[in-house]
C-alpha positions as CSV (number, residue, x, y, z in Angstrom):
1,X,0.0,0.0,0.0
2,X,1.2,3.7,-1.0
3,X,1.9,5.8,1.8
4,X,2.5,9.7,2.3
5,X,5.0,9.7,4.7
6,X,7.6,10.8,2.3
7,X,5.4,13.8,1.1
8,X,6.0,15.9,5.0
9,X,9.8,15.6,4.9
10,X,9.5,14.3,8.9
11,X,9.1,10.4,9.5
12,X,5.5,10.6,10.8
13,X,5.3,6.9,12.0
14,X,7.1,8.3,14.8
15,X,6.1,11.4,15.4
16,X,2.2,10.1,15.3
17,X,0.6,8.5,18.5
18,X,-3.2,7.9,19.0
19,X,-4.1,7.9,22.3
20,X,-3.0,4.4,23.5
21,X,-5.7,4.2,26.1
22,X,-8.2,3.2,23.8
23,X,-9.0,0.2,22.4
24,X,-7.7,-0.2,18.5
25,X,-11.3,-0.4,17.0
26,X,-12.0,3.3,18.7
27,X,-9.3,4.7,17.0
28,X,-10.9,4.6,13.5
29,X,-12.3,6.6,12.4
30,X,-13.7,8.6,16.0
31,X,-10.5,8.2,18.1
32,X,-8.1,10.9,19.0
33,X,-5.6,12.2,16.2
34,X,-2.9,13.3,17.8
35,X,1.1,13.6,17.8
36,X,3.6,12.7,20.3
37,X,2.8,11.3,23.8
38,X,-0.4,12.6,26.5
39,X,2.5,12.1,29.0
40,X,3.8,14.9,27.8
41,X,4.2,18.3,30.3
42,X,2.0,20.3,27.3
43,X,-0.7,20.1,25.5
44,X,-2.2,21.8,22.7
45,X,-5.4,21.4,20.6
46,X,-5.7,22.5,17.2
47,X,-8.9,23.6,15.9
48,X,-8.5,23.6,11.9
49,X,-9.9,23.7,8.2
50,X,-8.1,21.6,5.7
51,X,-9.6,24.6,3.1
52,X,-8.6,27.3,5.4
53,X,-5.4,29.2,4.0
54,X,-4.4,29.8,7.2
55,X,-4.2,26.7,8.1
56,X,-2.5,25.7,5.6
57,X,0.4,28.1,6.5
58,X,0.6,27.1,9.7
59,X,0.5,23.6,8.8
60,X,3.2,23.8,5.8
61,X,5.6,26.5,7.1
62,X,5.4,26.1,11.7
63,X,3.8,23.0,12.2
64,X,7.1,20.8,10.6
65,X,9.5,22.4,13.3
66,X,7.1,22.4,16.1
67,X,6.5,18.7,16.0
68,X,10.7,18.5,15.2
69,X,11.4,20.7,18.3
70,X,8.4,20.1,20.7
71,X,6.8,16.6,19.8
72,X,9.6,14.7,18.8
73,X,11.4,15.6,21.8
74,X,8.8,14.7,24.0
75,X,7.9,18.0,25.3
76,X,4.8,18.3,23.8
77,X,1.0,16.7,23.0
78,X,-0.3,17.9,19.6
79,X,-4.0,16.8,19.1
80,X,-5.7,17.6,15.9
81,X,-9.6,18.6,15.7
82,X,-11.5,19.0,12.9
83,X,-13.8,22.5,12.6
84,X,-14.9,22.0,8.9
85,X,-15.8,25.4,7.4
86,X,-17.3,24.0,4.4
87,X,-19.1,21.2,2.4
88,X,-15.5,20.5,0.8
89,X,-13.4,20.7,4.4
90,X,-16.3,18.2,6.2
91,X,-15.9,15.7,3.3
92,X,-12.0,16.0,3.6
93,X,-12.1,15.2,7.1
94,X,-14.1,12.2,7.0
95,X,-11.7,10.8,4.4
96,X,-8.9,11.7,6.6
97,X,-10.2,10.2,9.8
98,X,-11.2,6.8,7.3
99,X,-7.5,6.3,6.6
100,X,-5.6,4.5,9.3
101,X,-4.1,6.7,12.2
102,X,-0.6,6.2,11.1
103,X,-1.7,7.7,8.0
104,X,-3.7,10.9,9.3
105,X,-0.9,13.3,9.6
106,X,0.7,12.7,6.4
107,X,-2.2,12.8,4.4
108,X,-3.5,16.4,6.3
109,X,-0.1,17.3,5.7
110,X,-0.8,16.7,1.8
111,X,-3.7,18.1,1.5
112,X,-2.3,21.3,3.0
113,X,0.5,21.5,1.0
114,X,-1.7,21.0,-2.0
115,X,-5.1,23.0,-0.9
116,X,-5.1,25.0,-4.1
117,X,-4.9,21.9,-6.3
118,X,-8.0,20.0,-4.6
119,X,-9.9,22.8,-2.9
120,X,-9.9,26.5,-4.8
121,X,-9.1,24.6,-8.4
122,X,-10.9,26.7,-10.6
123,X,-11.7,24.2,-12.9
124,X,-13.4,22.7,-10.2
125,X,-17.4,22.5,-10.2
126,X,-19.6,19.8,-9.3
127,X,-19.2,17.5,-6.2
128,X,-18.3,14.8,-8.2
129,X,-15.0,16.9,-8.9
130,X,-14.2,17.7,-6.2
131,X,-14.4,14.0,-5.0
132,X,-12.2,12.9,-7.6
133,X,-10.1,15.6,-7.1
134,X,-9.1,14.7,-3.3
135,X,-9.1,10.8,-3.9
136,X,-5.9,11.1,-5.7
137,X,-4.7,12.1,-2.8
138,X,-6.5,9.3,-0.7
139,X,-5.0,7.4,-3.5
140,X,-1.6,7.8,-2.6
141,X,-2.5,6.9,1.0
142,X,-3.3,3.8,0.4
143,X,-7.3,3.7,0.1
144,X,-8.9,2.4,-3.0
145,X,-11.9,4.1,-4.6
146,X,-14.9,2.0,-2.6
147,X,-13.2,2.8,0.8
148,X,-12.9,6.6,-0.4
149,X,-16.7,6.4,-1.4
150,X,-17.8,4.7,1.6
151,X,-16.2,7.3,4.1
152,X,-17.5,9.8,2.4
153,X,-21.0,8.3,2.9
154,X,-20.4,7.9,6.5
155,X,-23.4,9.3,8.1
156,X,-22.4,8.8,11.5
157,X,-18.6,10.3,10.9
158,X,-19.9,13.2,9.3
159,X,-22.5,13.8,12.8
160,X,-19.7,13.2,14.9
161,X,-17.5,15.7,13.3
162,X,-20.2,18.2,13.4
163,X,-21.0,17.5,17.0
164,X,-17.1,18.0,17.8
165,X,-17.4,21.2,16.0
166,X,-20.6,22.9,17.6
167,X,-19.1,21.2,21.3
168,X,-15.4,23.4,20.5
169,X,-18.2,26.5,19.9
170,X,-20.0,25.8,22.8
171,X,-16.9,25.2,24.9
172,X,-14.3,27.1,23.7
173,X,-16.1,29.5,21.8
174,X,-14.6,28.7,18.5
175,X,-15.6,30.6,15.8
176,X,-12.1,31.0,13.4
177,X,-9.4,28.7,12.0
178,X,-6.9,27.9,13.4
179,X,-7.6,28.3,17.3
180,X,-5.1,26.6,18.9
181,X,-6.3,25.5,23.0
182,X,-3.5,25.5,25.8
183,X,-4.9,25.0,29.2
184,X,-8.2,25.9,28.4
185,X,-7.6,29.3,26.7
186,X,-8.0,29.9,23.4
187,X,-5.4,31.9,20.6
188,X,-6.4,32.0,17.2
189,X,-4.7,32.8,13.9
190,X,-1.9,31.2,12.1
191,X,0.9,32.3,14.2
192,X,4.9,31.4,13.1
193,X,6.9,29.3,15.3
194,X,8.0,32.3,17.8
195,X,4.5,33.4,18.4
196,X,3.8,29.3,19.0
197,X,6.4,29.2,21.3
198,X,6.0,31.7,23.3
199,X,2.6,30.4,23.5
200,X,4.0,27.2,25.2
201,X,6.1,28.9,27.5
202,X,3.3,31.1,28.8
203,X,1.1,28.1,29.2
C-alpha cells in the first residue's frame, strides 16, 4: 500500500501517537488524532480547516518544526480537531479520519500543501469533482476508490465531526481557523513558530 509519509519531509510513523488508552477499533475513524505522547508536560489542541489558508500556513511553514522541536522531543501533545468550514473541508475530514491513524498526519499534511490543487481549483465544479479531485490524494495513502466512497458516505462520521465542532463552539467559543487551545484558553490565527512558542512557554 502507498503511503504519504515521504510527502512531510518528517518520519511521521514516529512522530504520530493515537491515544493508547483506547482500544484499536476506537481509534478509526472517532478516536483521538494526535502527535507525540499525552504524558507529555503540554498540550495543545488545534482547531483547523483543511480549506482554510491559514491553516495551511501554519500547517506547511510552523507545524514541521514544532513537532521537530516540541513533539519529537517529548515535550509536547499535539492533538488535531476538525472545525470544517465548508461542504468540501467536512468531506476532507471524513476521508482523513477513514485512513488508518498512522496515516492521518501525512495525508492532512498533503492536502495542505496541495489545498489549491483540490480545494480552490478553478476548474473545479460539481461535487463529483471535487471527489475525484481529493481521492488522488486518498489514493496515494493507500485507500482504494470504494473505501474513499464509503467514508464519504459515512453518516455517523460526518454527525460526529459536526457535533465535535458545535461542542469546540460551545466550549471554547470557537468561531475561526486555526484556534489553537493550551490549558483551556484559546489563541487563534496562524501564528509562526516564535508566536507558537511563546505560547507554550506562557502556558
Amino acid at each position: 500500500m502507498g503511503g504519504l509519509g515521504l510527502a512531510t519531509g518528517l518520519d511521521p510513523m514516529s512522530a504520530f501517537a493515537a491515544d493508547t488508552t483506547q482500544t484499536p477499533a476506537a481509534k478509526q475513524p472517532f478516536g483521538v488524532r494526535s502527535l507525540g505522547k499525552s504524558t507529555a508536560p503540554a498540550t495543545v489542541i488545534e482547531y483547523f480547516s483543511l480549506t482554510c489558508p491559514h491553516c495551511a500556513f501554519f500547517a506547511t511553514r510552523v507545524l514541521p518544526k514544532v513537532v521537530s522541536v516540541y513533539v519529537k522531543t517529548g515535550k509536547l501533545y499535539y492533538i488535531f480537531k476538525d472545525f470544517p468550514l465548508d461542504a468540501v473541508a467536512l468531506m476532507a475530514a471524513q476521508v482523513a479520519r477513514s485512513l488508518p491513524p498512522h496515516e492521518y498526519y501525512p495525508f492532512i499534511s498533503a492536502l495542505f500543501a496541495s489545498q489549491d490543487q483540490w480545494a480552490f481549483n478553478s476548474d473545479l465544479k460539481t461535487k463529483k469533482q471535487y471527489q475525484d479531485a481529493l481521492f488522488r490524494y486518498a489514493a496515494l495513502a493507500g485507500m482504494d476508490r470504494a473505501s474513499f466512497d464509503a467514508a464519504i458516505a459515512n453518516a455517523k462520521l460526518r454527525t460526529f465531526i459536526l457535533n465535535e465542532q458545535k461542542r469546540a463552539e460551545t466550549k471554547y467559543h470557537v468561531n475561526a481557523t486555526p484556534s489553537f487551545i493550551v490549558d483551556g484558553r484559546k489563541h487563534e490565527g496562524a501564528m509562526d513558530f516564535r508566536q507558537f512558542s511563546k505560547m507554550i512557554k506562557q502556558a
